[in-house]
C-alpha positions in Angstrom: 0.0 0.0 0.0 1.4 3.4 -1.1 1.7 6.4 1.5 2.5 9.6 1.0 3.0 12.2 3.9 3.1 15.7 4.0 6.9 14.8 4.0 6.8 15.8 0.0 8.4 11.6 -0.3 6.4 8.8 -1.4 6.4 5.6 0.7 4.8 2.6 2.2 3.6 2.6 5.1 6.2 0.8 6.9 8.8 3.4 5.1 6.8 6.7 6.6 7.6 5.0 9.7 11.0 4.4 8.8 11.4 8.1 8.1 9.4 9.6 10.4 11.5 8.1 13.4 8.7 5.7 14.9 11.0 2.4 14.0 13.4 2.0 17.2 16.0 -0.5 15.0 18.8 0.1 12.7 18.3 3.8 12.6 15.8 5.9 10.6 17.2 8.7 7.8 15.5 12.4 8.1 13.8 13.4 4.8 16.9 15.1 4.4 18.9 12.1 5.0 16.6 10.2 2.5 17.8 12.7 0.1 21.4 13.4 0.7 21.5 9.2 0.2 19.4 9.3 -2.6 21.3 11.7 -4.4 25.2 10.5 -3.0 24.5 7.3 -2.7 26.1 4.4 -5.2 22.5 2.9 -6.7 22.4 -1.2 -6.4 19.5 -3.4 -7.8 18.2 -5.8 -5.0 17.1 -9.4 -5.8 13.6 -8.4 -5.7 13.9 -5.2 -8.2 13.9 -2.8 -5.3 16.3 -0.2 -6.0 18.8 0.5 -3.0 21.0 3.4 -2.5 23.6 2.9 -0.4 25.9 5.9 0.8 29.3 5.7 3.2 28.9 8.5 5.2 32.3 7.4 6.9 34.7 4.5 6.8 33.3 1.7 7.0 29.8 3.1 8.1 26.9 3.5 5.7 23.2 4.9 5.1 20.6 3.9 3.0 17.3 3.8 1.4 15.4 0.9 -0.5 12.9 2.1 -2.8 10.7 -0.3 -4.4 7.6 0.5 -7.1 5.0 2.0 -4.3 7.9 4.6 -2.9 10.3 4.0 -0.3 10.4 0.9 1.3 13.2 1.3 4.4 15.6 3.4 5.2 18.7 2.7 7.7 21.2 5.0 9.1 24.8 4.4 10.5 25.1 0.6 9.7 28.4 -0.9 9.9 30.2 -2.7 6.7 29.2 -6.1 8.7 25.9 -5.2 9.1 26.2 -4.0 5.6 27.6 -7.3 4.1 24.4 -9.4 5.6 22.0 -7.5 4.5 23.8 -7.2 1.3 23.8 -11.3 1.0 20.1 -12.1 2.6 18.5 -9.3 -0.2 20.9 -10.3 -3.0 22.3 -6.4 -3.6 25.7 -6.6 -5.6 28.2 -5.0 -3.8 31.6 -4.6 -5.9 
C-alpha cells in the first residue's frame, strides 16, 4: 500500500515509519537524509527489483534507502560494513 505524507516523499507505510522516526532499529534517515543518500549514494538493484541506494557517510559506516515501485520501502542509518555485508547477502544487492 502506497503512502504519501506531507513529508513531499512517497512511501509505504512501513517506510513513513522508517522516516518519520517511529521504528526503534537500525536507525531511521530524516527526509533530508533520504535525500542526501538518494542523491550521493552508489545505486544497487536488489534481488527483488527494489532499488537500493547505499551511501558511506564514513569509513566503513553506511546509510541507505530501499525504494521499491509504491515509494520507499526502508531506510537505515549508521550501519556498519558487517551489518552491511548481511543484509547485502540475505536481499541479494551486488556489492563490488
Amino acid at each position: 500500500k502506497s503512502h504519501v505524507e506531507n513529508i513531499g516523499l512517497e512511501t509505504t507505510v512501513h517506510g513513513s515509519e522508517r522516516i518519520s522516526g517511529a521504528a526503534t532499529r537500525g536507525g531511521v534517515l530524516s527526509v533530508e537524509g533520504v535525500e542526501t543518500t538518494k542523491s550521493l549514494g552508489k545505486v544497487l538493484t536488489q534481488a527483488d527489483g527494489a532499488t537500493v541506494y547505499l551511501h558511506e557517510i564514513s569509513p566503513g559506516r553506511f546509510n541507505a534507502v530501499i525504494e521499491g515501485k509504491r515509494g520507499i520501502i526502508t531506510t537505515m542509518g549508521n550501519w556498519s560494513q558487517k551489518s552491511i555485508n548481511r543484509i547485502s547477502k540475505r536481499y541479494g544487492w551486488k556489492i563490488e
